[in-house]
PAKEBA-14044 format. One line per 10 residues: number of its first residue (from 1); for each residue x, y, z of C-alpha. Coordinates in nm, 2 decimals, always signed. Layout:
BEGIN
NUM	X Y Z ~ ...
***
This chain:
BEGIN
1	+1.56 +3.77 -6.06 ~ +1.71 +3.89 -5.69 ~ +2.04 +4.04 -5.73 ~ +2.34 +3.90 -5.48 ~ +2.29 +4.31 -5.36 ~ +1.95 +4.29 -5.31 ~ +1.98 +3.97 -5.11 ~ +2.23 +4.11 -4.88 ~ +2.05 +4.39 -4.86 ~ +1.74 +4.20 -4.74
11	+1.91 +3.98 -4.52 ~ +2.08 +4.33 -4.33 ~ +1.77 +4.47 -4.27 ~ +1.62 +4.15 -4.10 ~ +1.89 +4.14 -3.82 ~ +1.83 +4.53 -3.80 ~ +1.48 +4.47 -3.75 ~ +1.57 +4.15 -3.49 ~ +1.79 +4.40 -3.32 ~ +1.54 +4.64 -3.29
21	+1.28 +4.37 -3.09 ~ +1.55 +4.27 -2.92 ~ +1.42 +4.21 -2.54 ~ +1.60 +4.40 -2.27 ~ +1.63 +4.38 -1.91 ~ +1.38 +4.55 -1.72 ~ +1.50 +4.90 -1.62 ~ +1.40 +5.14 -1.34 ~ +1.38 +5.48 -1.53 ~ +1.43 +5.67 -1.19
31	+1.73 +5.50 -1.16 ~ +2.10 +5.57 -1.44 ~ +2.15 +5.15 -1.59 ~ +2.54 +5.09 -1.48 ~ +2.49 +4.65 -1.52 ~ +2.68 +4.45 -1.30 ~ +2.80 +4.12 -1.43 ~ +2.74 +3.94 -1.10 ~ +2.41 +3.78 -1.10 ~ +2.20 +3.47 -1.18
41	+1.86 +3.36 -1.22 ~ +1.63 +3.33 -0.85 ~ +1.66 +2.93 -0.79 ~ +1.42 +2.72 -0.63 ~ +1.59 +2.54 -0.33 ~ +1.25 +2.32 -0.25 ~ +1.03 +2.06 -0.46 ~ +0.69 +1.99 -0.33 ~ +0.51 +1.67 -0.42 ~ +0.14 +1.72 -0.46
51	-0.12 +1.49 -0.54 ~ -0.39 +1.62 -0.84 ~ -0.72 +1.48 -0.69 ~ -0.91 +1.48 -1.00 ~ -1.02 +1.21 -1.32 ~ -0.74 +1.21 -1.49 ~ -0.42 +1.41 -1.63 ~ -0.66 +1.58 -1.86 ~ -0.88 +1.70 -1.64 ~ -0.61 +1.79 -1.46
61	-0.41 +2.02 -1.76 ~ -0.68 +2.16 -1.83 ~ -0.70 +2.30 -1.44 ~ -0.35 +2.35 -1.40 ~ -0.39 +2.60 -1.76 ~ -0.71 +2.75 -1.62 ~ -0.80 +2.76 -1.27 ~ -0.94 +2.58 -1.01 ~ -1.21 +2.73 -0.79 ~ -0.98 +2.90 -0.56
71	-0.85 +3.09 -0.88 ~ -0.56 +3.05 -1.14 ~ -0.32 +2.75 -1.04 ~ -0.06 +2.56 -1.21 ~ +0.25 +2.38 -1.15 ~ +0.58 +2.35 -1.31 ~ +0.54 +1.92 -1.42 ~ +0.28 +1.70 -1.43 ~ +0.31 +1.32 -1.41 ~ +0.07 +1.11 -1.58
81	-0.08 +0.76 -1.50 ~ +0.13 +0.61 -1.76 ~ +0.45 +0.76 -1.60 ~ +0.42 +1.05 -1.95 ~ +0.56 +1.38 -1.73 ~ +0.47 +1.71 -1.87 ~ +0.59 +2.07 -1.82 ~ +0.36 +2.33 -1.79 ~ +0.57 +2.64 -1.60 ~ +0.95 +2.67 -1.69
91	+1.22 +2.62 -1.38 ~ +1.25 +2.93 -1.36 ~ +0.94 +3.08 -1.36 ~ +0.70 +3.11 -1.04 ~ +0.41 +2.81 -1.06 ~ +0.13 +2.87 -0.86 ~ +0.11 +2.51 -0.70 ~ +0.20 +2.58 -0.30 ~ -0.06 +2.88 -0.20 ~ -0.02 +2.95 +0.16
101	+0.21 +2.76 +0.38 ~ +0.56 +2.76 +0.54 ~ +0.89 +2.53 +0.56 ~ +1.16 +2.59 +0.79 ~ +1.20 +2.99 +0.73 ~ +1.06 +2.97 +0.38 ~ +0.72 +3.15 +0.42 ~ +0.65 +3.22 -0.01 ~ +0.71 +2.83 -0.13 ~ +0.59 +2.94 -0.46
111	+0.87 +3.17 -0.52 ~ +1.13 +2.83 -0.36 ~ +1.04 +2.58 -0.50 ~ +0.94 +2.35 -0.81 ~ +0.59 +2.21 -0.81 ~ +0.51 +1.83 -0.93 ~ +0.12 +1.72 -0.95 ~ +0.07 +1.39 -0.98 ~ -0.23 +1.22 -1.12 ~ -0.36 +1.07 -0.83
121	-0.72 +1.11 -0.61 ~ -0.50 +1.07 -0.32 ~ -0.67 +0.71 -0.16 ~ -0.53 +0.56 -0.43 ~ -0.15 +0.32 -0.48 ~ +0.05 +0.50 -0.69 ~ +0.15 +0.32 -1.04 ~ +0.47 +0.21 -1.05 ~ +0.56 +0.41 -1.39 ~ +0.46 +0.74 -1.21
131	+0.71 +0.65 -0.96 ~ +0.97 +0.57 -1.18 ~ +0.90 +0.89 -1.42 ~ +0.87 +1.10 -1.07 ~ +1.24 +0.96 -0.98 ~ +1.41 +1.04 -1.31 ~ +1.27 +1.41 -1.26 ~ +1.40 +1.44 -0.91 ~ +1.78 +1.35 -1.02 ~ +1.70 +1.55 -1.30
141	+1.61 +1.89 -1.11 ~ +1.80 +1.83 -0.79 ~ +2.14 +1.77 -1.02 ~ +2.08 +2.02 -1.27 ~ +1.92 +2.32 -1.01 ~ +2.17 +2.28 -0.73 ~ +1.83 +2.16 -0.53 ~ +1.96 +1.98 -0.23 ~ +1.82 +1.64 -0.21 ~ +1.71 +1.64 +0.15
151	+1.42 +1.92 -0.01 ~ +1.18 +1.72 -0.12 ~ +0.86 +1.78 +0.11 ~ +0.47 +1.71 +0.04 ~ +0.24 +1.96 +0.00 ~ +0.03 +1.88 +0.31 ~ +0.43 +1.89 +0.51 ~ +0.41 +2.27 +0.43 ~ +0.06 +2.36 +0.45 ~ -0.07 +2.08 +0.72
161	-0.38 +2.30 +0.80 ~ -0.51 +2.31 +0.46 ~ -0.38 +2.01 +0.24 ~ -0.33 +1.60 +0.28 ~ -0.15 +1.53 -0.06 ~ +0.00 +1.35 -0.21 ~ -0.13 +1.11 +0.09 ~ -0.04 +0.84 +0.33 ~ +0.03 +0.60 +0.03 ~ +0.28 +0.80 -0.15
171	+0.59 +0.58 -0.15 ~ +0.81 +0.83 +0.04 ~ +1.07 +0.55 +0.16 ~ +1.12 +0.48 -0.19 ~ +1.20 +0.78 -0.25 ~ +1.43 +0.80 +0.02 ~ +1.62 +0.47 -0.06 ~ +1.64 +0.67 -0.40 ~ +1.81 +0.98 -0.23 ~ +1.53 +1.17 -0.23
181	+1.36 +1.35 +0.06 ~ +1.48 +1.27 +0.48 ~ +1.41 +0.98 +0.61 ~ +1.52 +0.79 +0.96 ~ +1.81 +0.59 +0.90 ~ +1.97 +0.27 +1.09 ~ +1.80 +0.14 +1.41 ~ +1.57 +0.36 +1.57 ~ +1.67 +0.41 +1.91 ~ +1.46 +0.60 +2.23
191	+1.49 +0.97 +2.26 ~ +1.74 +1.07 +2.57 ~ +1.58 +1.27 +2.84 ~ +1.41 +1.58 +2.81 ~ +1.38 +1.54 +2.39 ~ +1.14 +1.79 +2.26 ~ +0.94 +1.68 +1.97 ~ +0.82 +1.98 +1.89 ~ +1.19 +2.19 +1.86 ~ +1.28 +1.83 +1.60
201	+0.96 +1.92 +1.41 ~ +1.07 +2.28 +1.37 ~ +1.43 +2.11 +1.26 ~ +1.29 +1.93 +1.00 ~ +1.09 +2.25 +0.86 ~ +0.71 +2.15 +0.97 ~ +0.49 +2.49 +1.09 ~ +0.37 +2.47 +1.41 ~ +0.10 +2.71 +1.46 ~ -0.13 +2.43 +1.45
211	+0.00 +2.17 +1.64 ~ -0.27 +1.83 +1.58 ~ -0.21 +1.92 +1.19 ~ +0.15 +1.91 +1.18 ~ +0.08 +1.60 +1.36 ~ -0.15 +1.46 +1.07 ~ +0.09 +1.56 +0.84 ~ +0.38 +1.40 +0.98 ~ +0.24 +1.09 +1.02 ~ +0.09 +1.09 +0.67
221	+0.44 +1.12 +0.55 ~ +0.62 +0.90 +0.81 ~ +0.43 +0.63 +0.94 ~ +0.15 +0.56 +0.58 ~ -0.14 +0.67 +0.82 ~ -0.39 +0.90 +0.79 ~ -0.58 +1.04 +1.10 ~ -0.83 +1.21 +0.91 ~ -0.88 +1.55 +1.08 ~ -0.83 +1.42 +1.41
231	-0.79 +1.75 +1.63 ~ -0.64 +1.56 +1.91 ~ -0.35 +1.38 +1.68 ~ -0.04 +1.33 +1.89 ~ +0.27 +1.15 +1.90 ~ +0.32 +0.79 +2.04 ~ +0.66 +0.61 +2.14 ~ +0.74 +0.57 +1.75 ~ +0.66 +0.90 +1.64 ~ +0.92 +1.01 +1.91
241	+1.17 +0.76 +1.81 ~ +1.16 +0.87 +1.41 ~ +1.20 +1.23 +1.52 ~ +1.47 +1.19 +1.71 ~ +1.62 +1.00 +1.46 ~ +1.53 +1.27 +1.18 ~ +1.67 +1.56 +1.42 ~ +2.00 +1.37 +1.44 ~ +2.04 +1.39 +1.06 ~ +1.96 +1.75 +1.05
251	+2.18 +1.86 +1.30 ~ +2.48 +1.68 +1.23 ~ +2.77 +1.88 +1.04 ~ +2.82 +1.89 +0.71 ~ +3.11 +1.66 +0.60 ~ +3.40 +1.79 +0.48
***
């Protein structure tokens, strides 16, 4: 029969042994540990919306827990066909989702930003319960990470020379309707005289070392259109019209 004393007993040397596994913050062994209260957790300021271009969210767990053939990838969620969403990296943990790429003066997305695949081949309508899942996450992480709502960006938007997901049908207006994301707003008027397109990309984050891509990307995300990999993509009147229109938002103070 256990004794009251050797139950006690028992139960004192388990929380002796929990203290001693105890996990502590890391320590620099050159340096004397004198911890300062005033800190928090790195938080990602950007989401990216990709596109998984595979078969199916299995196939595409499976990859995102393994690697694809540029090496190990993941991402933080996954959103199913059926609108089931699934974490696979914690908030705030580093996903390897965005690779190489740039918004505004972010140059190390992965490190920004939270990364949401969704199962789609990328020529292909989104379902309508990926898009409602997808908006309950947003208001979800945006509210609950401080992400501002403006930050929601596809992957191609950030890496135009190397990606075009999710695509030219991803819902983006939606999106925006829903908060999410920039979008022009009210009637689109003409640019004034000597409006620079390229200084309004820059505004709105796009990289511009290569011009005819930032192009594609935009008007993947802007105008549903896909130019392919058109090397001489360029703005027409309407382009310059959503720009300037974009630009305006950026730029205008913040209300008080």
């Amino acid at each position: 029969m256990t004794t009251p004393r050797l139950t006690l007993l028992a139960t004192a040397c388990l929380l002796l042994s929990a203290c001693t596994h105890a996990p502590h913050p890391p320590r620099n062994p050159l340096a004397e540990w004198v911890p300062s209260p005033n800190f928090d957790a790195r938080r990602p300021v950007v989401i990216v919306i990709h596109a998984t271009e595979q078969g199916s969210a299995e196939q595409s767990l499976e990859t995102l827990r393994t690697r694809n053939r540029g090496g190990p990838v993941s991402s933080h969620y996954l959103v199913g066909d059926d609108g089931r969403t699934y974490q696979l990296v914690a908030d705030g943990d580093r996903a390897w989702h965005a690779g190489g790429g740039r918004w505004g003066t972010i140059t190390d997305l992965n490190s920004a930003s939270i990364g949401i695949e969704i199962d789609n081949e990328v020529d292909e309508p989104f379902t309508e319960a990926q898009i409602v899942s997808l908006l309950r996450l947003l208001e979800d992480l945006t509210t609950r990470l401080s992400i501002p709502k403006t930050q929601v960006i596809a992957h191609a938007d950030l890496a135009p020379t190397r990606k075009r997901d999710p695509g030219s049908l991803f819902p983006w207006q939606r999106l925006a309707e829903a908060g999410f994301g920039r979008w022009p707003q009210g009637e689109l008027l003409d640019p004034p005289s000597g409006f620079d397109p390229w200084l309004a990309m820059a505004a709105i984050g796009y990289p511009l070392n290569d011009r005819a891509a930032a192009v594609r990307a935009f008007h993947r995300h802007y105008r549903a259109r896909d130019d392919g990999e058109d090397p001489q993509a360029a703005f027409d009147a309407e382009d310059l019209r959503i720009l300037h229109a974009l630009a305006s938002q950026v730029t205008q103070p913040a209300a008080k």
